[in-house]
C-alpha positions, 0 to 999 in steps of 0.5 A, spaced: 306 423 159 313 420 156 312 414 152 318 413 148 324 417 146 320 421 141 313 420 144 309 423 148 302 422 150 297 428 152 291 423 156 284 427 155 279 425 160 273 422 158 267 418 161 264 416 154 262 408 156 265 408 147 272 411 150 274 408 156 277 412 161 280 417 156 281 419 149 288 420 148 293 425 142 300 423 141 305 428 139 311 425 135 318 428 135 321 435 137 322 442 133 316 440 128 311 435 131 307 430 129 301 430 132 296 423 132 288 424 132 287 430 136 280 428 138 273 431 138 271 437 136 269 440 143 274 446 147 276 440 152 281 437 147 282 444 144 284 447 152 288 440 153 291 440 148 293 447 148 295 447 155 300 441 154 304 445 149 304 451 153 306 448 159 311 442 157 313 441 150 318 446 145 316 444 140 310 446 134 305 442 131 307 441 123 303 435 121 297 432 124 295 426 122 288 421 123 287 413 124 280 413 122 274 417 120 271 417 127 270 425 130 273 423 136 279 422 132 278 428 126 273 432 129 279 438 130 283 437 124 281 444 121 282 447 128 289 444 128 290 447 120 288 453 122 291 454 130 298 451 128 299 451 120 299 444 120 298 439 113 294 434 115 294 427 113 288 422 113 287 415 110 286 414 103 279 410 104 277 416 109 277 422 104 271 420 102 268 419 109 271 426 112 268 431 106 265 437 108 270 436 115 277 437 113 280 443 111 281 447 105 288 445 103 293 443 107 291 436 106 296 429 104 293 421 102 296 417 106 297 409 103 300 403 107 307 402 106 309 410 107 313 413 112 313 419 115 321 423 117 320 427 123 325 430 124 332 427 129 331 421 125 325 419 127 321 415 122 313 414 123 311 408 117 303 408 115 300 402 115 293 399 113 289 396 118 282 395 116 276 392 120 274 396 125 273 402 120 275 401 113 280 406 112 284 405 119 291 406 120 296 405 125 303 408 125 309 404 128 315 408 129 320 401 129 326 403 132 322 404 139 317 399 138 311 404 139 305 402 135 299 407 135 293 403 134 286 408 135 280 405 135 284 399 132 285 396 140 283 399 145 288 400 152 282 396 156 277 393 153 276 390 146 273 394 141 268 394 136 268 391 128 265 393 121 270 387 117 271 381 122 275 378 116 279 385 115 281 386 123 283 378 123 288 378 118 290 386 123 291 383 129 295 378 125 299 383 121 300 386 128 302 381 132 309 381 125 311 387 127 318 387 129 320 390 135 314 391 138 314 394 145 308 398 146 301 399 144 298 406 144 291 407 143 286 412 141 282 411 148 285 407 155 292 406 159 297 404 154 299 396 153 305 394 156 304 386 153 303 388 146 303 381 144 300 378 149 293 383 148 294 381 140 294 374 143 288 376 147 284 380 142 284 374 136 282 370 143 276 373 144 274 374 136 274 366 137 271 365 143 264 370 141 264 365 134 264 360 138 259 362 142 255 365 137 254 358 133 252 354 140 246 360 141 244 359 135 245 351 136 240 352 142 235 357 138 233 352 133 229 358 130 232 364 126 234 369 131 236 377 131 243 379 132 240 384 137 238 377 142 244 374 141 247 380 143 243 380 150 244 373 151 252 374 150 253 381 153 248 380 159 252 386 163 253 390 158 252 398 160 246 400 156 249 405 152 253 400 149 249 395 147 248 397 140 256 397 139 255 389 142 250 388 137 254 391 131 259 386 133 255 380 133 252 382 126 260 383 123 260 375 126 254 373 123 256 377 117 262 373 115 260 366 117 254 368 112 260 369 107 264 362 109 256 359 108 255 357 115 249 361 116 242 361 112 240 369 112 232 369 112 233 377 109 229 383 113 224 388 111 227 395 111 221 400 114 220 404 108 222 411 110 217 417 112 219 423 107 214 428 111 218 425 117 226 426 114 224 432 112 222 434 119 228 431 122 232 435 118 230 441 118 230 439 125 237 439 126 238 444 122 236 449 127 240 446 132 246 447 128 244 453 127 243 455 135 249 451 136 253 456 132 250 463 134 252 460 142 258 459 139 259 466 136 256 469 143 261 465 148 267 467 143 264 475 143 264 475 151 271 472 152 273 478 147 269 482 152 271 480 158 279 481 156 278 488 152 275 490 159 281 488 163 286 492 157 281 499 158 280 503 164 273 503 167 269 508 163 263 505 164 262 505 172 265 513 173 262 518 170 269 522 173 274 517 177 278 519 183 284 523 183 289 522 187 294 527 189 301 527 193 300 530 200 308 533 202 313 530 199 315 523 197 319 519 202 325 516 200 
């Protein structure tokens, strides 16, 4: 799908409630592209986005780059170093959190305040935008007022939030950007009233504190963030309730930090090491198994297409003869 002069935008179908409607790449520029996020590590994204070039792009993928740390957004990062040859371009604050998931070379830091030049004058700038996660990015291409956001805001729904102080002073920053036309996100349709949803956003972060502080005022006793979540977010799908939660928690957070909460400190169950040591050991079987599935599926295709490039010696112990009977016709 078209955005912008430079933008295109390659929509992943998605019915994950964390991803509503759809989990989106962004490819930037022509000749030699940049891609941004490239989705979770499973063959759908790797199929889409395969296909969307082949089908409809001229162009080859040369610089990938992330918004954040999360796999639905970095999982293919090595896949992309090796299908395409592409550097990859991460957050500086996600090195750390990505260790053992990026490639072996090929990888640049990305720092607020960098620009990107695309080829065809096509300047993408880096900025910081934490609060969501502490490394999120947001790229704006200033010249066409497109802003890729991630995980950041989301095309349809709020989002969730490690760092309220952090993503408040975001969506400020945002709401300054010059120019602004239109929000990409990681996930849902794209924004057309970017201000208005920038508006909206710092709105509803509003509306929950207030809603927080006269939950508590009727409580009268300390409460978990776990039931003011459920007094809050009584429809929420249930999938989702843990996400709500940590929402409630990042308010309940900073109006600790401002001295507007007393905090009574929980008890951590002490961990089972027998346990762990089970869990672990646990799943790394299932990484084990996963990965010889994945052997086995790869070594059948590769069967299946030798079998179409080879005669069918396996089913003819000799195979039929055919002879001309007269002469060819004209």
């Amino acid at each position: 799908m078209r955005v912008s002069p430079s933008v295109r935008a390659v929509q992943v179908p998605d019915e994950n409630p964390m991803h509503p409607q759809c989990t989106t790449i962004y490819l930037v520029g022509d000749g030699q592209a940049l891609a941004i996020d490239s989705g979770e590590a499973v063959d759908r994204y790797r199929w889409m986005l395969r296909g969307y070039l082949a089908a409809i792009e001229r162009c080859e993928i040369a610089l990938a780059a992330v918004t954040h740390h999360h796999a639905d957004h970095a999982g293919n990062l090595r896949w992309v170093r090796e299908a395409f040859g592409a550097s990859v371009l991460v957050p500086r604050a996600a090195r750390s959190l990505l260790r053992g998931k990026l490639p072996r070379d090929g990888v640049e830091v990305l720092a607020d305040g960098q620009v990107i030049e695309l080829d065809g004058g096509v300047r993408v700038q880096v900025l910081e935008t934490p609060g969501h996660t502490r490394d999120s990015l947001c790229f704006y291409i200033e010249s066409e007022g497109v802003l890729f956001t991630g995980d950041t805001m989301l095309g349809s729904t709020t989002t969730t939030v490690s760092d309220l102080a952090a993503y408040r002073a975001t969506l400020r920053r945002l709401l300054d950007l010059p120019n602004l036309k239109v929000i990409c996100p990681g996930h849902g349709p794209l924004i057309v009233d970017p201000r208005e949803r920038i508006h909206a956003y710092i709105a509803h972060r509003d509306e929950r504190e207030r809603q927080i502080l006269e939950f508590l005022e009727r409580a009268g006793r300390p409460v978990t963030s776990w039931e003011i979540m459920l007094a809050l977010y009584p429809d929420i799908h249930p999938r989702l309730r843990r996400a709500a939660d940590n929402n409630v928690r990042a308010h309940l957070e900073q109006l600790a930090r401002e001295g507007r909460l007393e905090v009574m400190p929980g008890i951590p169950r002490e961990p089972d090491p027998a346990r762990r040591a089970r869990e672990a050991e646990h799943a790394r079987e299932q990484e084990r198994v996963i990965r010889l599935a994945r052997r086995y599926e790869a070594e059948r295709r590769r069967a299946l297409i030798r079998a179409q490039e080879n005669p069918p010696t396996a089913e003819w112990k000799r195979p039929p003869r055919f002879r001309l009977i007269g002469r060819a016709r004209d």
